[in-house]
N, C-alpha and C positions, 0 to 999 in steps of 0.2 A: 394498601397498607398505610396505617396513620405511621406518624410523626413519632408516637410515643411507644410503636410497637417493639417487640424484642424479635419479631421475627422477619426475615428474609425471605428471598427468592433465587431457588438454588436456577439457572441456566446452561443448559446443555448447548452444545453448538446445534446440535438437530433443531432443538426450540428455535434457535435466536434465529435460524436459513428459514424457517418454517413463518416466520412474522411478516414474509411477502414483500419488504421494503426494497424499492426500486432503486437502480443505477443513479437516475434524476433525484432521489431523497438524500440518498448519499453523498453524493457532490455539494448539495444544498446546506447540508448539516454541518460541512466540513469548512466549507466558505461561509456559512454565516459564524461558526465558531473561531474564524482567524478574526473577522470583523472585531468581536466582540473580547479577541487577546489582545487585536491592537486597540483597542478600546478602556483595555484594564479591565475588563472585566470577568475576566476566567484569568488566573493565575498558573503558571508551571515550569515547575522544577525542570531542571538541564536533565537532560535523558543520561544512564549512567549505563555503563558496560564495562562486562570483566569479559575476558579471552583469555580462557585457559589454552596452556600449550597444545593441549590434546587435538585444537580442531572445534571444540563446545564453543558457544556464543550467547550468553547472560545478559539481559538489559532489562530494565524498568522504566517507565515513565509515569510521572504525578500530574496530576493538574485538578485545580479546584474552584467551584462558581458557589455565586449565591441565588443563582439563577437561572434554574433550579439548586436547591442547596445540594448539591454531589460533588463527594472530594471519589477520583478515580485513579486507581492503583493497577497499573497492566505490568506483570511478570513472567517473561519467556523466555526458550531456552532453545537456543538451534543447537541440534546435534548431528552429525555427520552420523552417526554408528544408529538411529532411532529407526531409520527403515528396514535395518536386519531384524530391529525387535518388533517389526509390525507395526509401528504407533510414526504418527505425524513427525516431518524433520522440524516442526517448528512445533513446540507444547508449553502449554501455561498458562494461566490463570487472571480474569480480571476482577477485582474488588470494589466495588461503589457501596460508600458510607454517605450517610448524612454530614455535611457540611460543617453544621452548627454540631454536631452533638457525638458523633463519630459512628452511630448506629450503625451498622450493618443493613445495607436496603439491598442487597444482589450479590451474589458468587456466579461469575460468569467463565464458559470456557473462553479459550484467548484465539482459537482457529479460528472460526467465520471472522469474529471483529476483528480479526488481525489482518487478515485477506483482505475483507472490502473496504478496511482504513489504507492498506497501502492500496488497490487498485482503487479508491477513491480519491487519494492524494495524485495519483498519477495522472485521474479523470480530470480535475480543478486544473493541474497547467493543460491536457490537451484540450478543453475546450478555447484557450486563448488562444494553442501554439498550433496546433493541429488542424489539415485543411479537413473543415467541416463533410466535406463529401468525400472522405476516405473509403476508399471500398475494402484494400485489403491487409490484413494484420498479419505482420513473422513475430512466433515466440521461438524466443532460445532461453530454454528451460521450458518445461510442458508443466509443471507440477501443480501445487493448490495456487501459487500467486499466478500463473497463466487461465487457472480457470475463474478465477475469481475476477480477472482484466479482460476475459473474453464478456462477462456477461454484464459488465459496465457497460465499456466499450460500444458492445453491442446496443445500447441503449441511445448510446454519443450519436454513433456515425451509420449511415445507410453500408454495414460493411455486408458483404457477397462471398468473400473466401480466407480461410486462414492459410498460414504457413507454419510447420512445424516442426521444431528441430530441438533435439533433447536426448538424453543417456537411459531413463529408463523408458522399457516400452511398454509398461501398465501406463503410467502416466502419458505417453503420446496417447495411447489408444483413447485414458480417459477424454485429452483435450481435442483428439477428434471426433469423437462420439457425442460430444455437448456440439461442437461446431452446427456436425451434421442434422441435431436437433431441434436445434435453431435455423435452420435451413441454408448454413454458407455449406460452402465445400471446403475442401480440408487436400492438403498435400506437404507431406512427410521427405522431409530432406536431410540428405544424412551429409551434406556441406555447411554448414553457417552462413558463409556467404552466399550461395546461392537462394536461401531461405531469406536473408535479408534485401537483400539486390530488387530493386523493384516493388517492394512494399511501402503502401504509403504510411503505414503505423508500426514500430518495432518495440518490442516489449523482451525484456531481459532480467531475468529471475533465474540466473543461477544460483545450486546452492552456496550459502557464503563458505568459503576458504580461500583465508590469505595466502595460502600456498600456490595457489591456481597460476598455472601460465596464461596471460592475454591471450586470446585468439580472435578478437573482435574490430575489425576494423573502422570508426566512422566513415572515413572516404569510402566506403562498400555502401551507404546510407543513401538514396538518389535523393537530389535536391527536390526541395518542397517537402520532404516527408518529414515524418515528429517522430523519435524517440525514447519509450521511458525507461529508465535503467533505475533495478530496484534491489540490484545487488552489490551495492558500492559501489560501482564501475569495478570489482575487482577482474571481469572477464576480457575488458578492453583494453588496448593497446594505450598509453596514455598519451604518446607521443602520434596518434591520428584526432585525438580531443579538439584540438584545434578549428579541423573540418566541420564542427558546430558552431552554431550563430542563427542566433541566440540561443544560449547555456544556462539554465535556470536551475537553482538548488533548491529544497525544501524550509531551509532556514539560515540565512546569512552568520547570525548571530552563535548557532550550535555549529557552527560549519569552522568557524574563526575558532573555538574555542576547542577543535577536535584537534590534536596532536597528527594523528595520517588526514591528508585533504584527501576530496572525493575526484580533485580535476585539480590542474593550473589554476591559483585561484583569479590568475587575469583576464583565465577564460568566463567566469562567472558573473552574468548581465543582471543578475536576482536574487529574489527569492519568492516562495509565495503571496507573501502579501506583499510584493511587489508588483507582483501579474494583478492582485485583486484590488490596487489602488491606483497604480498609474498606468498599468497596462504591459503587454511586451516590448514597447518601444516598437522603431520602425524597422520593418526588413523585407526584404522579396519574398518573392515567390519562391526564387530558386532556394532560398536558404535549406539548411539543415536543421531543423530544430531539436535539443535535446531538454528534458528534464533528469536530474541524476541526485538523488535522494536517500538519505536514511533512513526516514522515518522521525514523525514528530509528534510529538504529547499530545498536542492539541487534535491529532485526527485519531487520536487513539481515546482523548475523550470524547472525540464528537459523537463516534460513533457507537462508543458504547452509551452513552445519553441516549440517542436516539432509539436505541435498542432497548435499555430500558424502559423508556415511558412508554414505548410502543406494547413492551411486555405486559407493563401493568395494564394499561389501557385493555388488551385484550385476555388479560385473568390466565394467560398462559405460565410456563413454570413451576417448578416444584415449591409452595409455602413449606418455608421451615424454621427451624429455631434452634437457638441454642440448647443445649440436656445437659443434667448434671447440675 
């Protein structure tokens, strides 16, 4: 599509999973897109979020380059009550205009790039924090952001078996069914701790609700292993936090400016483009390592960038246009 076109490209989630882009593209898009924010050269707006009483959870993220000219707009909406109606607990929409001129270049759905932007963000600190020959992964929570971290992951590390721990059991079955297809083995634990206890990778996607009581221990984490926590830390204990070292967040700067912190902020050694400039700092073996994150604009543009040019590139998508 030129430049002066009026029409777009409607994107389905089936489309955008269907573009075949790897664990390793993903990571790559994500880390060169922080480069190039610390750099000034992608610009973006402070991520904004309403919380209604009900439980619902609303947020947007901006960010905009001239290189490629894409200003991107992700709007989504986590619902607690969305899986009695059948539909995704997390649904909504992303928007990519031309830069310069405001056109309309893509209507995209928000499910895949929402998934592989946060288990790609998660990917970016474990490749610094995480021992490279991790064999085995506990999810607590099974649902789309466990399956969207199993098949990063999968990519990361030589892994051999999952662990699995979660409330609904379509969603275990789904994420031991991908396991098993991918040829790890898969075992189902109806403790937490026991699901976490001995795994070298821990991955935590409950759904968000402030209401939740902790049940998550760090000290339950054995030393040397890396954890990603992708659900605010809302499920952990805050007063075990400590038993991490080093404690890395997604963005210093949105982390300062958020009213609830995600941790102690005396626990927090980082952020990402902390890991991606001067590294983790030094630590043993033994440590614990965590990553504990909201989610940030820039991987929500990386990857819908990537997703796009790959679209056009391969003439996939519905062309459409404005009527009327």
């Amino acid at each position: 599509m030129s430049g002066n076109s009026d029409r777009f490209l409607l994107l389905s989630d089936s489309v955008l999973e269907g573009l075949g882009i790897s664990g390793n593209e993903i990571v790559d898009a994500i880390e060169a897109a922080i480069h190039q924010d610390a750099a000034g050269q992608i610009l973006t707006a402070p991520k904004s979020a309403v919380v209604p009483a009900d439980g619902r959870y609303m947020m947007t993220t901006l960010s905009t380059s001239d290189a490629p000219d894409l200003t991107i707009v992700k709007s989504v909406m986590v619902s607690p009550r969305n899986p009695d109606r059948g539909r995704p607990g997390i649904d909504g929409a992303i928007l990519i205009q031309d830069s310069e001129t405001g056109q309309m270049r893509a209507l995209a759905e928000a499910g895949w790039i929402t998934g592989v932007r946060t288990a790609g963000l998660s990917a970016v600190a474990a490749r610094r924090l995480a021992n490279p020959a991790s064999q085995s992964i506990a999810f607590i929570g099974c649902g789309v952001q466990a399956r969207s971290h199993l098949a990063i992951f999968n990519d990361l590390f030589p892994l051999s078996s999952i662990r699995a721990y979660g409330r609904g059991q379509a969603n275990i079955d789904k994420l031991c069914d991908m396991a098993k297809g991918l040829g790890l083995s898969a075992e189902v634990f109806d403790d937490p701790r026991a699901a976490i206890e001995g795994a070298d990778l821990i991955v935590t996607s409950v759904t968000l609700n402030y209401a939740i009581e902790p049940f998550l221990s760090a000290d339950w984490v054995k030393p040397g292993a890396f954890a990603t926590i992708t659900d605010l830390a809302l499920p952990w204990k805050q007063d075990s936090m400590g038993a991490f070292g080093p404690l890395f967040v997604d963005d210093l700067v949105q982390e300062e400016a958020s009213p609830k912190k995600l941790v102690d902020p005396s626990l927090v050694n980082g952020d990402l483009k902390t890991l991606l400039t001067t590294g983790p700092g030094e630590f043993s073996d033994d440590a614990r390592r965590a990553f504990v994150f909201r989610g940030i604009a820039i991987g929500d543009f990386a990857i819908s960038r990537l997703a796009f040019l790959r679209a056009v590139q391969a003439g996939v998508g519905q062309d459409v246009g404005w009527s009327g």
